[in-house]
C-alpha positions as CSV (number, residue, x, y, z in Angstrom):
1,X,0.0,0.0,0.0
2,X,1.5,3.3,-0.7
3,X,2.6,5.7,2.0
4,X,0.1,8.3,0.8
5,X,-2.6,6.2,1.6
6,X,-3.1,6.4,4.6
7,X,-3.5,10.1,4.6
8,X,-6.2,9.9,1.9
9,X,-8.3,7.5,4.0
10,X,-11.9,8.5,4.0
11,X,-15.6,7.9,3.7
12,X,-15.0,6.6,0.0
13,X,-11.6,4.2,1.4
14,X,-11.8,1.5,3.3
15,X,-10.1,-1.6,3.5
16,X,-13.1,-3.5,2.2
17,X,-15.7,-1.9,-0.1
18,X,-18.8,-4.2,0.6
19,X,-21.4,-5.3,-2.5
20,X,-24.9,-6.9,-2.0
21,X,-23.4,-10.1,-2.5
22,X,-21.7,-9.6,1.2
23,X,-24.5,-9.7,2.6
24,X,-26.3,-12.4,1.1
25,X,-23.5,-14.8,0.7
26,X,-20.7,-13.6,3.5
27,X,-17.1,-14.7,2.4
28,X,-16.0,-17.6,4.5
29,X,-12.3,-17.0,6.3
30,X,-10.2,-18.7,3.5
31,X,-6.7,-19.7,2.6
32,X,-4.2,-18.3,1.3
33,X,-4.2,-17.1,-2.2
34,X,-1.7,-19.9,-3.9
35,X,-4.2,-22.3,-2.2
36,X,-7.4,-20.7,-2.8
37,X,-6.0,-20.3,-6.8
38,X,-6.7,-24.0,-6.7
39,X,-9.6,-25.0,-4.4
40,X,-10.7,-23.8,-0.8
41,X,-9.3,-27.0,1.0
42,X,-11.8,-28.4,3.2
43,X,-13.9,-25.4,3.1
44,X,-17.7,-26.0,2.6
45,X,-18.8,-22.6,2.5
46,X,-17.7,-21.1,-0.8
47,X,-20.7,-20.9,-3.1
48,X,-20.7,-23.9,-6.1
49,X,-20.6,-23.1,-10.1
50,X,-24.6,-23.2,-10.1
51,X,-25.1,-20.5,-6.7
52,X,-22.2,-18.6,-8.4
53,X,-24.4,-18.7,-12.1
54,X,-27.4,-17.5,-10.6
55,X,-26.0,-14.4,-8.4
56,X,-24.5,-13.4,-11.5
57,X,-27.2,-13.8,-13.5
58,X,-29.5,-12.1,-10.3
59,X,-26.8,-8.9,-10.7
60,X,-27.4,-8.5,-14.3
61,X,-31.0,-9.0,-15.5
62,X,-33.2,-6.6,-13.8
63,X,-35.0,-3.4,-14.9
64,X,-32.5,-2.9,-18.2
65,X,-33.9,-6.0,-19.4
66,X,-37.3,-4.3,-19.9
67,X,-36.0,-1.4,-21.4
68,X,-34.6,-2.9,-24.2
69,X,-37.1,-3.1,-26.6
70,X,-36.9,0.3,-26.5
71,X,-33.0,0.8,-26.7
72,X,-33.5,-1.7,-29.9
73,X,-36.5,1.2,-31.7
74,X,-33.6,3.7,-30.8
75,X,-31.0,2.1,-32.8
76,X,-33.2,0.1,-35.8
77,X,-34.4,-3.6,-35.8
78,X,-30.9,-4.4,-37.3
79,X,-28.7,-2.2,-35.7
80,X,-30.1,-2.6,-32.3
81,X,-29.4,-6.3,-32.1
82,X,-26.0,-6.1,-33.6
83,X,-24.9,-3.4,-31.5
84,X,-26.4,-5.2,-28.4
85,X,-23.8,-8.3,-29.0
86,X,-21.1,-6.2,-29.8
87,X,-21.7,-4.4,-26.9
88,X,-22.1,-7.7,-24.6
89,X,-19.2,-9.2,-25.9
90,X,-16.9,-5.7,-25.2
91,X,-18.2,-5.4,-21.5
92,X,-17.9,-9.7,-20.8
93,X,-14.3,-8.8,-22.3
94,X,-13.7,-6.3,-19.4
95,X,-15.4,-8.1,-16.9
96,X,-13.0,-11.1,-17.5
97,X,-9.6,-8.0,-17.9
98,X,-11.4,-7.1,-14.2
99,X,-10.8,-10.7,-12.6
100,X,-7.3,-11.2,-14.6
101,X,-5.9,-7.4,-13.3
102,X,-7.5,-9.0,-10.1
103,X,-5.8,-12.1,-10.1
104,X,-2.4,-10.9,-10.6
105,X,-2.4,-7.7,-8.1
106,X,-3.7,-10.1,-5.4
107,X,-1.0,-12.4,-5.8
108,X,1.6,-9.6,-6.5
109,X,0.2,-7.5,-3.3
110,X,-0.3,-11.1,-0.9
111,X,-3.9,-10.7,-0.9
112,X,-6.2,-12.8,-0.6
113,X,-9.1,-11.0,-2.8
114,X,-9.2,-7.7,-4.2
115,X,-12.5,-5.1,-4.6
116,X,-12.8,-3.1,-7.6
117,X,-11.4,0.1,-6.1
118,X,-8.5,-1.8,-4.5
119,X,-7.6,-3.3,-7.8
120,X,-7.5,0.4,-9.2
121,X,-5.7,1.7,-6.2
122,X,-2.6,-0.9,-6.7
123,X,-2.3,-1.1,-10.3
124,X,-1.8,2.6,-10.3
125,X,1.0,1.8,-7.4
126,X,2.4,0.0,-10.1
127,X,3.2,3.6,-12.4
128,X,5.9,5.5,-10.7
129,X,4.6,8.7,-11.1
130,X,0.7,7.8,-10.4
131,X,1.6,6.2,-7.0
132,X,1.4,8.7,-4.7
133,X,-2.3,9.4,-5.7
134,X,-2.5,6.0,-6.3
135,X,-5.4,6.4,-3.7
136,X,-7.6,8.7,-5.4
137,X,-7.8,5.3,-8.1
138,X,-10.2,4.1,-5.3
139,X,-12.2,7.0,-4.4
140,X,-13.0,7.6,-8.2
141,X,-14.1,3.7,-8.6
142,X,-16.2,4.1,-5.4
143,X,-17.6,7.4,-6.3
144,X,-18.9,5.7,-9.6
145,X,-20.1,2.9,-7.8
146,X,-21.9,4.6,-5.3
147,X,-23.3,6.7,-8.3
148,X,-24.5,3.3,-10.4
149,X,-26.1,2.4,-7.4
150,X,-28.3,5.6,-6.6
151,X,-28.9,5.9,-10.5
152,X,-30.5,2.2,-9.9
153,X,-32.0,2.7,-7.1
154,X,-33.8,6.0,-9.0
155,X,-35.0,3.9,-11.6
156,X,-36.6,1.3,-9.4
157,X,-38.7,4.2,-7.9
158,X,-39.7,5.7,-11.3
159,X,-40.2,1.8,-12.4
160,X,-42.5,1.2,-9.5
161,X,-44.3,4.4,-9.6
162,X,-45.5,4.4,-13.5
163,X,-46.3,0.5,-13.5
164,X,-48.5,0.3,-10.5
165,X,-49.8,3.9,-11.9
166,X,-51.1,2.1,-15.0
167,X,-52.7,-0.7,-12.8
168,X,-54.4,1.6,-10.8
169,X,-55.5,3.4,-14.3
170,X,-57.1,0.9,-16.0
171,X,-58.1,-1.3,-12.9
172,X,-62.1,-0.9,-14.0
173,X,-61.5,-2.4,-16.9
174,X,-59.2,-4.9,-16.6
175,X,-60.4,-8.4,-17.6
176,X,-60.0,-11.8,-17.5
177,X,-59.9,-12.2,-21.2
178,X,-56.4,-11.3,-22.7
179,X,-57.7,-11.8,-26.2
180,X,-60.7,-8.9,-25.3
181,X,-58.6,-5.8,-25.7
182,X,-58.2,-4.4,-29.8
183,X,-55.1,-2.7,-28.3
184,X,-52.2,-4.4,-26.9
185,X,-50.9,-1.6,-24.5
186,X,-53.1,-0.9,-21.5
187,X,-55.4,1.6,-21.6
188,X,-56.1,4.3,-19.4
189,X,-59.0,4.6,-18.2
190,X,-59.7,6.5,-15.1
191,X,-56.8,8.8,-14.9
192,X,-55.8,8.7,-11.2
193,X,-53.1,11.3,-9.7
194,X,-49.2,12.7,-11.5
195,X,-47.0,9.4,-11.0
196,X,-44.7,11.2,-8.7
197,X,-47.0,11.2,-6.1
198,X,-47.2,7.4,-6.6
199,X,-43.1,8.1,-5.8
200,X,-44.5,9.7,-2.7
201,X,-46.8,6.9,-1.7
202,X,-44.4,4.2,-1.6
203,X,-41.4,6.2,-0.1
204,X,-42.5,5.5,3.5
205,X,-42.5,1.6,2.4
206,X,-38.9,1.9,1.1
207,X,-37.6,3.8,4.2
208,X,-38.4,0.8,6.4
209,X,-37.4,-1.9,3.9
210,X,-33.8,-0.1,3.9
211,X,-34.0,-0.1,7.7
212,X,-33.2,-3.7,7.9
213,X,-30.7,-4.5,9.9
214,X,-29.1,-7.7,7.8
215,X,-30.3,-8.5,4.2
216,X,-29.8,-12.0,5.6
217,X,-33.7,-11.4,6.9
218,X,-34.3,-10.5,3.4
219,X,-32.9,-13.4,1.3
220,X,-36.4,-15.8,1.7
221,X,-38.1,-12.6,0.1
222,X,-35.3,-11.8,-2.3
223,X,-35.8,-15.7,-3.4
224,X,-39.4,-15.3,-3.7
225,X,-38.5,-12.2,-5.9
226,X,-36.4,-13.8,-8.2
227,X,-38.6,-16.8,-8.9
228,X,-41.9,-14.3,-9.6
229,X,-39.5,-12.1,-11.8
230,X,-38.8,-15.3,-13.6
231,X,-42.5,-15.9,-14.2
232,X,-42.8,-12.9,-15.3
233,X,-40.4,-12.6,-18.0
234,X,-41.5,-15.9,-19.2
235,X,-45.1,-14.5,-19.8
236,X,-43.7,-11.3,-21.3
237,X,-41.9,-13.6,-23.9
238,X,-45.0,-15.8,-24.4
239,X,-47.0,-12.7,-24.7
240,X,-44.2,-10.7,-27.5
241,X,-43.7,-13.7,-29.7
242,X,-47.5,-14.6,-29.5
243,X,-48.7,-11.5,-30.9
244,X,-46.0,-10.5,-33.4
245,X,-48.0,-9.3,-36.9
246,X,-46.6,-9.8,-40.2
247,X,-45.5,-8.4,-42.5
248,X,-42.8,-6.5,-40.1
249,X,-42.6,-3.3,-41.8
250,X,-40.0,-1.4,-39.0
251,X,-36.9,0.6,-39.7
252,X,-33.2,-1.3,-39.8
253,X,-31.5,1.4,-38.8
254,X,-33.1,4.1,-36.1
255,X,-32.5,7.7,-36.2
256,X,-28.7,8.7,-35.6
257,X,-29.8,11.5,-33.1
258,X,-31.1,8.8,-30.8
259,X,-28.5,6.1,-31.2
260,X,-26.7,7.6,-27.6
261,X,-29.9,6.9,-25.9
262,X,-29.7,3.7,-27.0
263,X,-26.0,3.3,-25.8
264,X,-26.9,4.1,-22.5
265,X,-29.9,1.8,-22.1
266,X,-27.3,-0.9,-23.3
267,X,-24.9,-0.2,-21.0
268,X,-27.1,0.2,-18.4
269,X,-28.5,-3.3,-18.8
270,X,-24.8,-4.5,-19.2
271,X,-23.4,-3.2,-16.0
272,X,-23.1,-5.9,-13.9
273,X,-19.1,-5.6,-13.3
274,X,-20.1,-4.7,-9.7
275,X,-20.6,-7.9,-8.9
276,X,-18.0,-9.7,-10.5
277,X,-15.4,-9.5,-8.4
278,X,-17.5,-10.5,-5.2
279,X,-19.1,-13.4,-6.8
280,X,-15.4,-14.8,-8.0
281,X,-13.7,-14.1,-4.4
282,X,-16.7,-16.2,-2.9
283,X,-16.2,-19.4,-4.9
284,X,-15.7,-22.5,-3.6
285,X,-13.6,-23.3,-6.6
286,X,-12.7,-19.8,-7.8
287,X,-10.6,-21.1,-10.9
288,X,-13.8,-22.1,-12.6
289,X,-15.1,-18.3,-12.7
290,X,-14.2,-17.5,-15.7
291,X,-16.5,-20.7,-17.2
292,X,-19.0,-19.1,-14.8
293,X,-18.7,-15.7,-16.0
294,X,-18.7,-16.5,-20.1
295,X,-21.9,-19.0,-19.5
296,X,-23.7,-16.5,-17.5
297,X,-23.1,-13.5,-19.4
298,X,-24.0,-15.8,-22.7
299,X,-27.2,-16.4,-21.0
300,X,-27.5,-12.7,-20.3
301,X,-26.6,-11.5,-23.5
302,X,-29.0,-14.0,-25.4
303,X,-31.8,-12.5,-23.0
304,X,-31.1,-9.2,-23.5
305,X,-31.2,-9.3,-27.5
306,X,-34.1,-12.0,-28.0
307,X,-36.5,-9.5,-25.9
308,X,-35.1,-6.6,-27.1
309,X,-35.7,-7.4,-30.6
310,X,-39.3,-9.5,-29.9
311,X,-40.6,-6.5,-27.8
312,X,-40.1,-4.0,-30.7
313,X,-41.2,-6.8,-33.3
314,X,-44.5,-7.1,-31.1
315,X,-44.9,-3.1,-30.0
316,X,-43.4,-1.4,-33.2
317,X,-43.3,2.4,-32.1
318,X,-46.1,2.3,-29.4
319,X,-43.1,0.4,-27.1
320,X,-42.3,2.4,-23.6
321,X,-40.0,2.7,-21.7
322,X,-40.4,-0.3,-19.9
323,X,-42.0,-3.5,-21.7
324,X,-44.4,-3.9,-18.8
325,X,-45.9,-0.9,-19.3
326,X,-47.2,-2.1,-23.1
327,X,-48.7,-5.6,-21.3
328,X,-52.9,-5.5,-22.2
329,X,-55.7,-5.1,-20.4
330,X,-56.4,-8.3,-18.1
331,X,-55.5,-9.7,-14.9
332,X,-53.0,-11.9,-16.1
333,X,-50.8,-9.5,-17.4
334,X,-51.4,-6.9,-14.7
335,X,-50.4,-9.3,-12.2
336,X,-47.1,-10.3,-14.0
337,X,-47.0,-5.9,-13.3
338,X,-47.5,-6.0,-10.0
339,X,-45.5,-8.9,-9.6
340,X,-42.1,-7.8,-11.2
341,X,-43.0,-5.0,-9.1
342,X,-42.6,-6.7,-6.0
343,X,-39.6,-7.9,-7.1
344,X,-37.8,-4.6,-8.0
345,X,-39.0,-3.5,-4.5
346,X,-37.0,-6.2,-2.6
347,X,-34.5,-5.8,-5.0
348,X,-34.3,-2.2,-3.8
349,X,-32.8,-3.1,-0.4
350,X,-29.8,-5.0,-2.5
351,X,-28.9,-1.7,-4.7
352,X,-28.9,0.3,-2.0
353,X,-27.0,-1.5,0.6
354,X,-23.4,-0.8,-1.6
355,X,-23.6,3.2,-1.0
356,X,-25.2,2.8,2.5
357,X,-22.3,0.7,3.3
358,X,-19.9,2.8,2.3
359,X,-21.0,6.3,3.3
360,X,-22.8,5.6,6.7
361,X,-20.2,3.7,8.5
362,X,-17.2,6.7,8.9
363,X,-20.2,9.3,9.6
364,X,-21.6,6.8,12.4
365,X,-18.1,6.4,13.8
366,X,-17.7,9.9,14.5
367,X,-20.9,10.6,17.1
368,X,-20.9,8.8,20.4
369,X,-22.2,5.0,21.0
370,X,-25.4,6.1,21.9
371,X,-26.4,8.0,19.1
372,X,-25.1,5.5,16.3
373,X,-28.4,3.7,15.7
374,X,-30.2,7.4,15.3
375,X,-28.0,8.2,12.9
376,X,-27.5,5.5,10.9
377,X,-31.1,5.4,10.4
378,X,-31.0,9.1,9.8
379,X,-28.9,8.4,7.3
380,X,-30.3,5.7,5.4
381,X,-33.7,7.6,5.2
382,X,-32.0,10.8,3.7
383,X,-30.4,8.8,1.6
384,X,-33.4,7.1,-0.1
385,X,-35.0,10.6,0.1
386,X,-32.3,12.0,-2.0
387,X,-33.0,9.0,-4.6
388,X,-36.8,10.2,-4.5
389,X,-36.3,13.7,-4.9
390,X,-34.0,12.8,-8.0
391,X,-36.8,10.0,-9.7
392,X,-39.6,12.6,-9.0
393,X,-37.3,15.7,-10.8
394,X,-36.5,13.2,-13.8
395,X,-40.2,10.7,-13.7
396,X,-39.3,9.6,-17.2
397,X,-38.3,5.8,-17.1
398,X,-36.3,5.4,-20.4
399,X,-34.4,9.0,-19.8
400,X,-33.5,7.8,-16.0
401,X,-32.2,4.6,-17.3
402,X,-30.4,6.2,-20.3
403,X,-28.7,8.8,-18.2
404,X,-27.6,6.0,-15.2
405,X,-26.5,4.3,-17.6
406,X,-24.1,7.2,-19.9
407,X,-23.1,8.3,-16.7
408,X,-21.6,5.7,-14.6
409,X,-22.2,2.5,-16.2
410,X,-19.8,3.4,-19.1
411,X,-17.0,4.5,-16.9
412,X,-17.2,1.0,-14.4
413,X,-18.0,-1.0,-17.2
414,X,-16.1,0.3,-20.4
415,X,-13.7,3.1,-19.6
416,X,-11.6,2.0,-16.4
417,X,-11.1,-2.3,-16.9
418,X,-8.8,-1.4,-20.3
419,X,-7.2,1.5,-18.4
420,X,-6.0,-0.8,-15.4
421,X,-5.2,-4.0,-17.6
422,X,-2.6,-1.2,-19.2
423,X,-1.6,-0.2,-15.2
424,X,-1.6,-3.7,-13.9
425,X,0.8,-5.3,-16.2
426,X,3.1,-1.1,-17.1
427,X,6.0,-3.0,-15.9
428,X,5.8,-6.0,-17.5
429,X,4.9,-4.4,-20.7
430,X,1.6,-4.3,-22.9
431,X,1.9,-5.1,-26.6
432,X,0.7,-2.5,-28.9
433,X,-1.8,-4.8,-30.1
434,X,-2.9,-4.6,-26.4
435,X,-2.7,-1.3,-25.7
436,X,-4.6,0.2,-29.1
437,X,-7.2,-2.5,-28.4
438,X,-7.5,-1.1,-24.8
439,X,-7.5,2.5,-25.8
440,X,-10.4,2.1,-28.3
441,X,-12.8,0.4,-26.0
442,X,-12.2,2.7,-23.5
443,X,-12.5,6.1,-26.1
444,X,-16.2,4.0,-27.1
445,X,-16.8,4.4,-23.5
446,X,-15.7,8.1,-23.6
447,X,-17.5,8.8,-26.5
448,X,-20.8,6.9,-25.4
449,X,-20.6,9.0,-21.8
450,X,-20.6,12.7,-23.7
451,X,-23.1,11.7,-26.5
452,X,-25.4,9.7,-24.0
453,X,-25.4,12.0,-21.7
454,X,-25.8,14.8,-23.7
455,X,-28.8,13.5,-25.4
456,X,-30.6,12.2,-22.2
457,X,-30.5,15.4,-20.7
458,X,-31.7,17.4,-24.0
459,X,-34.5,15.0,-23.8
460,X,-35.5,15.4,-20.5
461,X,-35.0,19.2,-20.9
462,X,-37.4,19.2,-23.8
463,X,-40.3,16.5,-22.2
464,X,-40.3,18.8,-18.8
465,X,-41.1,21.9,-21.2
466,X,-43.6,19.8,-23.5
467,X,-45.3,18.5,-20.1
468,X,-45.2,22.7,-18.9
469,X,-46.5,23.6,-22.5
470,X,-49.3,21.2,-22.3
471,X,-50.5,21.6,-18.8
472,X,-50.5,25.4,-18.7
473,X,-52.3,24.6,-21.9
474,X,-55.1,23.0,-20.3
475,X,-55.2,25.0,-17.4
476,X,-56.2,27.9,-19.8
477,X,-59.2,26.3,-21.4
């Protein structure tokens, strides 16, 4: 560790920068990391290939799933797909430069695992001239993280608020008859109240879901989530490819202006490098990761494309922002709503625990004993505040995902794994090959960060004055 580090040691440094995957599956006290290279001798407690396979497939399919079939209008019913396994096979390629820059700075530094931001920190020791800010390498990966993690955490209330809206909307005439409705998207009905006060409504629920003490309590309900999500996506799939209409006469390519937004719903769906790192330090037999890791993010990148393109095929231009929100008018399909709903809401508790674990702990440790449970839960409710305040200033589910994603997904998914491969082995020396490869995925990163971000906020900008336009509109007739 360099000597400058422990003057820089602060909320965004610690020794150990926690992920939901702590809490769920705790790392067992292991050996050292020749040993561990191989197999955790006579330990029981390292997860197996299959618990490793479905955490990572639990960090990466989620709300950026169901945004998809939007990202795919964005970009053109040939483009979009293309671009989406381009894009998957780039971000599985720094996923596995992640665990390799991992493997070799843990062995290097006599460590038994590394985090993300540690990995940073001492591959940056390894450049003469970067090491005495070879610290800052961490905050900035934290920062980041902590960032992803609100920006998720944003979306799941805007998710949550215009879903169980549209249930609420069309409630009266909701049906037990899928094959009733002449229209496939719900329909509304009985306009109820502005969807940020739905934001409003469940705030008070998510305060004391984020209250919990362990998300140990929280795993049967976290299981229950993931196996109604699963139900779920089955009957959106069921439902796209069922009602598909022919001839399919959509655009191959989408308009250039909105190929950014597209980027950043991609990316957004694609950042699960988060968990990577977590999920391969917990292994019971951590050398078959990588097997893990190219089968799981096959699995993911299949998902992503197949309902990406189906939702369009099925929706055309009609699709939203979220796939769910284009599901008909009966029971069954407002269920699967309310359902996936549930789950996001659980899943909640798992986004947020990263930030909360990192920011709360050094502000608790400065107040007496007797005050640290006020504050913490202090804390932890202004913190989910601040995530409300943000959703209900930007209640526009494909923008929110599109700018979470340009934002912070590029930088932890795209932009920093080349840039430490090139750290990690400086003094061993990277072939050019190597090094123009790294700089180009990282400068597609770049790029996608200005133009994404760019766009999603001229969008935003210009759907908040539309939204003004037409309501002072109507309160002048």
């Amino acid at each position: 560790m360099a000597s400058s580090d422990a003057d820089m040691r602060g909320p965004l440094l610690s020794d150990h920068n926690p992920s939901e995957m702590d809490a769920l599956c705790p790392s067992p006290p292991g050996p050292s990391r020749p040993q561990r290279h191989y197999e955790r001798i006579g330990e029981r407690t390292g997860t197996s290939f299959c618990q490793t396979l479905i955490h990572l497939l639990k960090g990466n399919i989620g709300t950026g799933l169901l945004g998809l079939p939007l990202a795919v209008k964005n970009a053109g019913l040939v483009l979009g797909p293309i671009s989406l396994l381009c894009m998957g096979i780039v971000a599985v390629h720094c996923m596995r430069l992640l665990v390799k820059c991992s493997h070799h700075l843990s062995e290097k530094m006599n460590r038994l695992s590394l985090t993300y931001g540690e990995a940073m920190q001492y591959g940056m020791e390894n450049v003469s001239w970067m090491r005495r800010h070879s610290g800052w390498g961490k905050h900035t990966v934290n920062l980041f993280l902590i960032i992803t993690q609100l920006g998720f955490c944003c979306v799941y209330f805007v998710f949550l608020s215009d879903n169980v809206k549209q249930v609420v909307e069309a409630a009266n005439a909701t049906t037990f008859n899928c094959h009733a409705s002449l229209s496939n998207q719900t329909e509304v009905l009985v306009p109820s109240f502005d969807s940020r006060l739905y934001m409003l409504c469940f705030l008070p629920a998510v305060v004391l879901l984020v209250f919990t003490p362990n998300l140990k309590y929280l795993a049967p309900l976290s299981l229950v989530a993931n196996l109604v999500m699963t139900a779920s996506l089955i009957l959106i799939y069921v439902y796209s490819i069922m009602n598909i209409t022919y001839p399919i006469n959509l655009p191959a390519v989408g308009n250039p202006k909105d190929y950014p937004l597209f980027f950043g719903t991609a990316i957004f769906a694609f950042e699960g490098i988060g968990v990577v790192l977590p999920l391969e330090n917990k292994m019971q037999r951590p050398q078959s990761f990588v097997c893990v890791l190219y089968l799981g993010m096959g699995i993911v990148t299949f998902l992503y494309i197949s309902l990406g393109t189906i939702g369009y095929m099925c929706f055309g231009a009609t699709i939203g922002g979220s796939i769910t929100l284009n599901l008909p008018n009966c029971w069954t399909y407002q269920i699967v709503k309310l359902l996936y709903c549930f789950g996001i809401f659980i899943t909640f508790a798992l986004q947020f625990y990263v930030p909360a674990e990192i920011l709360i702990p050094p502000a608790v440790a400065r107040v007496p004993p007797r005050w640290e449970t006020a504050v913490n839960l202090l804390l932890r409710t202004a913190m989910v505040i601040f995530t409300c305040v943000l959703a209900i200033l930007i209640p526009e589910l494909d923008l929110v995902i599109s700018l979470v994603g340009s934002v912070s997904s590029s930088f932890l998914a795209l932009i920093f794994p080349p840039i430490l491969e090139v750290l990690t082995f400086y003094r061993e020396g990277v072939t050019p090959l190597v090094a123009v490869k790294n700089a180009l995925i990282s400068a597609i990163g770049l790029v996608g960060f200005l133009a994404g971000t760019y766009v999603s906020l001229e969008q935003i900008v210009a759907r908040n004055a539309l939204k003004r336009n037409e309501t002072l509109a109507f309160a002048l007739q």
